[in-house]
N, C-alpha and C positions, 0 to 999 in steps of 0.2 A: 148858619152855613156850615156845611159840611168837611173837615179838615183835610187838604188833599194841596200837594205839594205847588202848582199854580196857582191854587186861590192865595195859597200862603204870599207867594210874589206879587201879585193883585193888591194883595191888602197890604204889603210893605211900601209897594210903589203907590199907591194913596194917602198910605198916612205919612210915610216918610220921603217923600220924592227926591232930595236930594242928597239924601246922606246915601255915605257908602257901602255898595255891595260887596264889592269886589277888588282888589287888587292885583294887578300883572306887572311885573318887572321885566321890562324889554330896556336893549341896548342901557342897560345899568339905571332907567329911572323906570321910581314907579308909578304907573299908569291907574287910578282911580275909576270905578265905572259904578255908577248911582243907581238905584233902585227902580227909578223911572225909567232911565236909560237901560238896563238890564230887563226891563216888562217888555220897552218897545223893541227890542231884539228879539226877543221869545216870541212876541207875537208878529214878525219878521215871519221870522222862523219856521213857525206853527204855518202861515200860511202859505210859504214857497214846499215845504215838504209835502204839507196836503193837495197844494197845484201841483206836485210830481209823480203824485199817487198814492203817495204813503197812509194808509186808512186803520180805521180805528180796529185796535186787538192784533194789530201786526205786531214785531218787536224790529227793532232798528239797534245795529253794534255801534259802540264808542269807546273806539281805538285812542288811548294819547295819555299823556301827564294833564294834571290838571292847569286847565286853561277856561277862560271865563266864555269863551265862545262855545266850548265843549258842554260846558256845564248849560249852557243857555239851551245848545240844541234838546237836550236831556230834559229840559224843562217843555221846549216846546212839543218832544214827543210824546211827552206825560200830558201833557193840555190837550194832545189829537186823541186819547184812548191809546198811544202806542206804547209798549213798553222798552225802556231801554236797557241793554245790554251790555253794562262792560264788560272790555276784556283788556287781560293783562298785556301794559305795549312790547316787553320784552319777552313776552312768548312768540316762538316760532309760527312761524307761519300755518303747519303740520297741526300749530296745537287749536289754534282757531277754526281750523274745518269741522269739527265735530259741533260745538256750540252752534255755527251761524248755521247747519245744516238741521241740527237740531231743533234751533227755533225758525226754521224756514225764513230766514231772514235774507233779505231784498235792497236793504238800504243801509248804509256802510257810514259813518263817520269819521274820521280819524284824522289826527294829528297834522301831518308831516310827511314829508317823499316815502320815510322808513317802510312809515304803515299802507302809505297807495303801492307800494309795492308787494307788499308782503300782500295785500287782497290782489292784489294782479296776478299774483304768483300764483295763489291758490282756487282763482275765479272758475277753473278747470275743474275741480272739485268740489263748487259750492254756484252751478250755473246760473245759480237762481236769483244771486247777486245785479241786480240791476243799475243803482247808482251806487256812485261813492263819492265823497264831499271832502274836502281835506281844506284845514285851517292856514297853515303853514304854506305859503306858495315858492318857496326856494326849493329849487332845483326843479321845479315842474312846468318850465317854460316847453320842452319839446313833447311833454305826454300827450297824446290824442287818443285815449282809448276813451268807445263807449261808454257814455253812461258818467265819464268822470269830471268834477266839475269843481270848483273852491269854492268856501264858504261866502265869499268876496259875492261871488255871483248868485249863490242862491237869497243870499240876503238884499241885493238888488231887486230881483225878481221880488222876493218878499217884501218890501216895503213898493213895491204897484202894485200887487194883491193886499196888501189891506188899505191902498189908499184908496179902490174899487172895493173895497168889502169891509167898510169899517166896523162892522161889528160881529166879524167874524168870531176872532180872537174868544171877545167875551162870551158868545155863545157858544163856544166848542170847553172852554174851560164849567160853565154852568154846569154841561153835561156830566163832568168826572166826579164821580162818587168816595167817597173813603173805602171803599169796599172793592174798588177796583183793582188792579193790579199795577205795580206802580214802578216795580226793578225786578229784575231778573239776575242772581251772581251765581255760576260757577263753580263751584270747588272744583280744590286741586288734582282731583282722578287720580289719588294714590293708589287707589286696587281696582283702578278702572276708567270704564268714561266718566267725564267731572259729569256732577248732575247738579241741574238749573234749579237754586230754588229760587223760589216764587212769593215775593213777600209783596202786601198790599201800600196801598198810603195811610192803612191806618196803624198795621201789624210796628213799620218803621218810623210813623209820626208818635205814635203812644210811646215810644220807648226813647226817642230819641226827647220828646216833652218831659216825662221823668225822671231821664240824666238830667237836664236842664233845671227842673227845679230842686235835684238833689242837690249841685253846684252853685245854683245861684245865677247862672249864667243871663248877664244881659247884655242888650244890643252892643253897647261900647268895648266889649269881649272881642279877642283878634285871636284866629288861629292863621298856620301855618301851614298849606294843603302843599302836602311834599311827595306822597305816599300812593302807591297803585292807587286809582278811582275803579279800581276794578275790587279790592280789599275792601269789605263791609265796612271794616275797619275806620278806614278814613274817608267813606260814603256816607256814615254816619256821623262822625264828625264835622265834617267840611261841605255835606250836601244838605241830611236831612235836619240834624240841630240848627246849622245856617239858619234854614228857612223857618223851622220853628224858634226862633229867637230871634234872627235879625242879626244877628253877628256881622263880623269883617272876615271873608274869609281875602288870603292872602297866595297867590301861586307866584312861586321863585322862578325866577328866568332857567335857570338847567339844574341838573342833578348836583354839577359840577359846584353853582351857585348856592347851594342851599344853607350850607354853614353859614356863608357871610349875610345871607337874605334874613336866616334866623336872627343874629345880632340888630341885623337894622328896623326890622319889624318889634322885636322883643315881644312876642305872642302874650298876651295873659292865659291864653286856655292852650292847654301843650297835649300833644297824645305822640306815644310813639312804639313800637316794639321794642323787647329786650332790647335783638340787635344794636338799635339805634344809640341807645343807651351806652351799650360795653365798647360802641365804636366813639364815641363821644368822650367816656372817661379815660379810654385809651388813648387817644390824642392827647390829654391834659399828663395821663401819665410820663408819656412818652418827652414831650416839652420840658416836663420838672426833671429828666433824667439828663437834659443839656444845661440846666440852672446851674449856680452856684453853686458852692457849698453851705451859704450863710444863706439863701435861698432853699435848697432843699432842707437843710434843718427845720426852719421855719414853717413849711410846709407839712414836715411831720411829722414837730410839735403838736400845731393846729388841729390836724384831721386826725390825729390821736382822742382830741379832749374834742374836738365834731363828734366822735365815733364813740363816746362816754357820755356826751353831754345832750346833742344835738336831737336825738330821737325822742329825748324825754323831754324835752322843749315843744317838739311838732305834737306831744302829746296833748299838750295842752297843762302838763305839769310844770312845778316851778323846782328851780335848781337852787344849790347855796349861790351865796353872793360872789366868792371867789372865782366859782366856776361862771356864773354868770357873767360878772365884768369880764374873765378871760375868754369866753365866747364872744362878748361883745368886741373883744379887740381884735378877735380872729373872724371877725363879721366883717371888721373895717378893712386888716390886711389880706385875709388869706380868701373867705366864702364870698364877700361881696366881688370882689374880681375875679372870681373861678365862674361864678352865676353869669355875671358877663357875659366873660370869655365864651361862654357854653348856651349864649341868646336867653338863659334862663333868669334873667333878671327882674323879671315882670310877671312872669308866669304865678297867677294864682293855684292854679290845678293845673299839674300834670298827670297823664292815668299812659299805664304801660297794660298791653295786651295782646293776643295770639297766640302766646305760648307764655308758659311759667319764667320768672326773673326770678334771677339766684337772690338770694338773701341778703348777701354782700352786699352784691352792688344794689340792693334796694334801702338796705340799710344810707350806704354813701350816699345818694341822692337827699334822703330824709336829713340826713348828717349836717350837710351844709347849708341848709333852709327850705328847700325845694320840696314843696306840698305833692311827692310823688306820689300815687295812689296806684291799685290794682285796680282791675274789672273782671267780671267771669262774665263771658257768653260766646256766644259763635255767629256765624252767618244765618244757622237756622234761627236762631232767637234771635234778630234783629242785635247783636250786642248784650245789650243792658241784662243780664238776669242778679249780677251779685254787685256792690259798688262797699268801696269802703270809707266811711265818714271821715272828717279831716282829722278826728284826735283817735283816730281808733284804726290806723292803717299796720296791720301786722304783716313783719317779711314773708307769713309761710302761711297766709290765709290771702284768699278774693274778695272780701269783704262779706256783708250779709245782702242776701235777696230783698232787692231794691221794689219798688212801689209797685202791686200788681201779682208780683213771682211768688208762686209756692214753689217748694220742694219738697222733695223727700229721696230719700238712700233706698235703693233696691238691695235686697239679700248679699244678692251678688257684690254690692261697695257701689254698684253703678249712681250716678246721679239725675235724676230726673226731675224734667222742670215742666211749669204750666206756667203761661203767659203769657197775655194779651199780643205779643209781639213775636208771636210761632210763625213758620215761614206755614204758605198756605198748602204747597204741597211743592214735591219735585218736578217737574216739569215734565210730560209727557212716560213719568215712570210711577205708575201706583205701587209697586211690589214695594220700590226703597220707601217710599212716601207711607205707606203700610209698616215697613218695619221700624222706624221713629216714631212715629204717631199712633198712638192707643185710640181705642177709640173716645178714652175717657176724656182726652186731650190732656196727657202728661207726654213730653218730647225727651229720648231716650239720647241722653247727651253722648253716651258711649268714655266718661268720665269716671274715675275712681276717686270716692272723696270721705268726706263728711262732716256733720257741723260740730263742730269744737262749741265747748260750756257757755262761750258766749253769742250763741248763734251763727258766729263767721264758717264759712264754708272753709275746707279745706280741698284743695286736689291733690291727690296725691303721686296720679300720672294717667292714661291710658288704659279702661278697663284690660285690653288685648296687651298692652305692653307691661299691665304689672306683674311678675312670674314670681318663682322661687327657686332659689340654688339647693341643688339636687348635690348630695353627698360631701366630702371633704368637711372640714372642719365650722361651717357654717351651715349645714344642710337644713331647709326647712324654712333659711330665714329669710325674710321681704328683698325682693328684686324693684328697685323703681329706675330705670333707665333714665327717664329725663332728669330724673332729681339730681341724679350724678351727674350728666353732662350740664348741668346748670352750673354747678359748682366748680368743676373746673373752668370753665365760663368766664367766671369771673373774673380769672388769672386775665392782664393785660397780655400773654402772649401767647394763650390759648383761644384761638377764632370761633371752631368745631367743635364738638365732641360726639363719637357714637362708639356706648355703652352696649356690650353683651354681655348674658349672663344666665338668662331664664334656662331651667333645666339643664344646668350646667355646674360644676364644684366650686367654680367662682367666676368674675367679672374680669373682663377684657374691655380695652377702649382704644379705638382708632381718632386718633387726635389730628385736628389741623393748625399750624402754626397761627397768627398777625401776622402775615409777612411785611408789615409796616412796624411790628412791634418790634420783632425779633431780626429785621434789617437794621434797627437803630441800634439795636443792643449788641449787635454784633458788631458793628462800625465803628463801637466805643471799645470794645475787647479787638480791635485790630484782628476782625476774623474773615478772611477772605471765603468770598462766594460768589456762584454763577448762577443766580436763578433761586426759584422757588425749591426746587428739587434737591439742588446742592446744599442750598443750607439748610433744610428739614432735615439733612441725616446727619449736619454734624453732629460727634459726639459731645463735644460740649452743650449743642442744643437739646439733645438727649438728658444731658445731665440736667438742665434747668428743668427742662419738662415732666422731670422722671421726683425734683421736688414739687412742683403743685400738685402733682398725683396725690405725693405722702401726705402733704398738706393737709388734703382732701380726707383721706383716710382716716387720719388723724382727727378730723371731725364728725367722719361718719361713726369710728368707733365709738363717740359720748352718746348715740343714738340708740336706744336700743331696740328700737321697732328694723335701723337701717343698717345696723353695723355689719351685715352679711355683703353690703353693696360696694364693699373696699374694694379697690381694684388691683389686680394681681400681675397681669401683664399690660402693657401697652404697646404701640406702635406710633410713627408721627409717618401720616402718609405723604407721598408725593407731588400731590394736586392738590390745591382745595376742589372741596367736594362744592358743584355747580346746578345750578334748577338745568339749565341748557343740556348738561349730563344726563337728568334722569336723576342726580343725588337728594337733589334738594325743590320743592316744591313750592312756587312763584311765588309764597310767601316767607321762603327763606327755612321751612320745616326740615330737618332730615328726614329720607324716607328708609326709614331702619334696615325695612326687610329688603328694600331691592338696591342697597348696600351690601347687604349679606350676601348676595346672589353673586350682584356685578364683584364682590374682591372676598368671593368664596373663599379662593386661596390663603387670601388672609387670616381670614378668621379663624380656620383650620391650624394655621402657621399660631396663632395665637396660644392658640388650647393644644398645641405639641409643645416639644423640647425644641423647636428652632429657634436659634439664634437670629436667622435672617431669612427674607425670602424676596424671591425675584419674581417680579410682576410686569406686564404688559397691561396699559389700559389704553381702550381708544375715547378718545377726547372731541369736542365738538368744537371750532376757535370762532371768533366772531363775524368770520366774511360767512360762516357756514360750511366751510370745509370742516372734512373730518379727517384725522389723526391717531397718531400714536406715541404715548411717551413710556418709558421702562425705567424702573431704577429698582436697587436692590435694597430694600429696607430693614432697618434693622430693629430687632424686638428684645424687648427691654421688662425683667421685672422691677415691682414694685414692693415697698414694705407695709407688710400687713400688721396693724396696731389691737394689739387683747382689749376687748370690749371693755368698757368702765361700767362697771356695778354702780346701780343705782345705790344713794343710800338707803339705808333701813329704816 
């Protein structure tokens, strides 16, 4: 039988009928839903949307956080021939017209009042919208529009349709081939409209099977689905390994929820972005800065000799005795209650990915026991192309090209991949689908890298964003934008960074506060403030910020491929930079250039002799109104460090 994402539920709900699919956490307990249970929903499902019209080769949108009804529907669309669509729930409304008009899409699923709004809002722009189904029935007592209806009631309907059609189900599932098309994701539309790619159930079964048997993962495995279902990201973790494994997946009651959902679940298999990560260690930081003093010692005794000892341990090497019994005692008091603290106590494999993790904080993670790992791939390769084995996970490599993936380095540094897990094409765009795709079948990652002596891949940034500094005292030498904003990154009270520099005498960076980090740290220096705006331009906060720069510096200079990428000027801007904005892209990405655009003024204010400049930006708030705030920002150099000579 042929591998494809409903037979996989078929055969779980046969072999395993009562163990658990699924977890939901409502009104604080968690709700368990069994494999059996989770078939006969799907095939509910399957037969109220095909009684509603829905037919094979359509595509259907699914709006929401991850919720076990959402995911069922998703199933059942995949069992009619349909394919599903996510989309991100905190994009506007504006950004959804293009996708559901794109894939001529009819049939609406989503969450919650938010989202039957937000397709109401836009139903004007996208007529061709016929139903919409919503899981969530608070606050939807007075709607009566066409067409709109709760999950409550289609699934009614769908269990009389297959008690008159009992073997519908199985013969519409029979039909679905590996070769079908199985998801539909989005990208972000940084330089344009996002374009749909088009991956099969086999392109995302084969990859998500490979991660699986590179980890070991089996059924009694528990993840944590916290993350857009719209991100390949955690569609492949929490959708497609699910199903190819059999795991637990796990969905937390709210966003607000999820830390303490983490602790009570205790995941064994963890994925998460940087982000997630430097918000995580920053809370931990943040805690030990109200500790003791016989507390904070102890703490940075311990993560001293984690930060010596610890890496070489997850190596699979053995340490002296000395250091070992004192990491053992720093197991008992310091890393075994920080793992806790941090729901990371169980976690076999964590893997971080989407964008590059500073070295630092990948290091701490490794530090304290926590089997972090990296991954290289994208939404075009289904994920999986580089994975790093558990004793071989270096800070400043993706690992090596996991089961299946070639590579190879283009002239250019670019990295190109072949594998069985390539999106099938762009959706309704051959040009873009033509310029990734060779015809030899190598997919043009648009990556700058290469593989280091032991096979591990390196990135080293964005073919388009790596440059070089033009004139002044570094002229000629490597520009990598993200590499620098990673590293200041890591600092607990740096959130943001966006780095310029390319063709340029040297590098500037527009910085955004923690404003949880550096409200606490201010609260302890008794330093009054009104807002995000007012204390980004203290001058004391100036001063701290203006040390992780040198910091930074300070390490770029031991580099000497990097040492040109020291940063020279800075600023701390007014706003954090927002996806809602335009700054930041639904997966949390900066988008460099239309940064540059939108605080033009700045960047110019940067590469002059000004001391200060005054700026207007308008702002987007959360009811959807739109705004404006101003302040005058102050610019700040930094110290530039003499490169260190290698030795001879």
């Amino acid at each position: 039988m042929q591998q494809t994402f409903p037979g996989l539920l078929v055969a779980h709900a046969a072999q395993r009928p009562d163990a658990p699919a699924m977890r939901e956490k409502a009104y604080g307990i968690w709700q368990t839903l069994s494999w059996s249970d989770l078939a006969a929903m799907v095939a509910d499902l399957a037969g109220a949307l095909h009684e509603a019209g829905l037919r094979r080769g359509e595509h259907v949108v699914v709006i929401g956080s991850n919720r076990p009804r959402l995911y069922a529907t998703m199933l059942a669309a995949q069992s009619l021939g349909v394919t599903p669509v996510p989309l991100y729930q905190d994009a506007a409304g504006a950004e959804c017209v293009f996708p559901i008009n794109n894939a001529d899409i009819r049939f609406a699923i989503v969450e919650d009042q938010e989202q039957v709004d937000k397709m109401l809002e836009i139903r004007a722009q996208c007529p061709q919208i016929s139903n919409i189904y919503f899981d969530n029935p608070r606050g939807m007592r007075n709607y009566e529009e066409t067409g709109l209806a709760s999950l409550d009631d289609l699934l009614a309907a769908g269990k009389a349709f297959s008690q008159k059609n009992p073997s519908f189900f199985a013969d519409e599932v029979a039909k679905v081939t590996s070769s079908d098309v199985a998801a539909m994701f989005f990208t972000s539309g940084t330089t344009g409209n996002p374009k749909g790619v088009v991956h099969t159930h086999s392109s995302l079964l084969d990859r998500a099977s490979v991660g699986a048997r590179f980890d070991k993962l089996v059924p009694t495995d528990e993840v944590l689905a916290y993350l857009p279902p719209a991100w390949i990201g955690q569609n492949i973790f929490s959708y497609a390994q699910w199903l190819a494994v059999g795991y637990i997946v796990n969905c937390p009651e709210s966003a607000e929820t999820v830390t303490i959902d983490l602790k009570e679940i205790g995941p064994t298999y963890y994925f998460a972005p940087p982000r997630v990560f430097e918000t995580l260690l920053t809370s931990v930081l943040i805690r030990m800065e109200d500790a003791s003093t016989l507390k904070r010692a102890l703490f940075k005794h311990f993560m001293d000799l984690a930060q010596r000892v610890g890496p070489i341990k997850m190596a699979g090497q053995s340490v002296g005795l000395m250091d070992s019994l004192q990491y053992a005692l720093g197991d008992a008091i310091i890393y075994g209650p920080l793992r806790n603290n941090l729901g990371m106590s169980r976690v076999r494999v964590a893997y971080t990915a989407g964008e590059a993790i500073g070295p630092d904080l990948f290091t701490f993670y490794r530090s304290i026991g926590v089997n972090l790992k990296q991954l290289y791939g994208s939404t075009e390769t289904a994920v999986f192309v580089c994975l790093q084995p558990d004793h071989q996970a270096k800070a400043d490599t993706v690992g090596i090209p996991c089961e299946g993936v070639e590579i190879k380095v283009a002239e250019s540094g670019e990295i190109l991949v072949r594998s069985p897990g390539l999106l099938k094409e762009y959706y309704k765009n051959p040009e873009a689908t033509a310029e990734v795709l060779s015809a030899d079948g190598w997919y043009h990652t648009s990556d700058a890298g290469f593989l280091d002596s032991d096979g591990h891949l390196k990135i080293i940034d964005r073919v388009k964003d790596v440059g070089r500094i033009k004139g002044g005292a570094f002229d000629g030498s490597m520009f990598a934008p993200k590499y620098v904003e990673n590293k200041l990154k890591f600092f607990s009270f740096i959130k943001e960074a966006v780095a310029y520099g390319d063709q340029r005498e040297r590098v500037c960076v527009m910085v955004n506060i923690d404003f949880d980090a550096v409200g606490n740290w201010a609260e302890r220096q008794n330093l009054p403030y009104a807002g995000y705006a007012d204390l980004s331009q203290k001058p004391t906060v100036y001063d701290m910020i203006r040390d992780c720069v040198e910091q930074v510096n300070a390490d770029l200079s031991r580099d000497a491929m990097l040492a040109g990428s020291q940063v020279s000027r800075f600023l701390i801007l007014h706003k954090e930079l927002d996806p809602d904005d335009g700054e930041l892209t639904r997966t949390n990405k900066v988008r460099r250039g239309f940064i540059a655009e939108k605080y033009g003024v700045l960047v110019e204010a940067l590469y002059g002799d000004k001391t200060e400049q005054f700026i207007e930006t308008q702002v987007k708030f959360e009811d959807g109104r739109t705004g404006a705030i101003s302040a005058t920002l102050q610019l700040r150099d930094a110290k530039i460090f003499t490169p260190v000579q290698a030795a001879a």
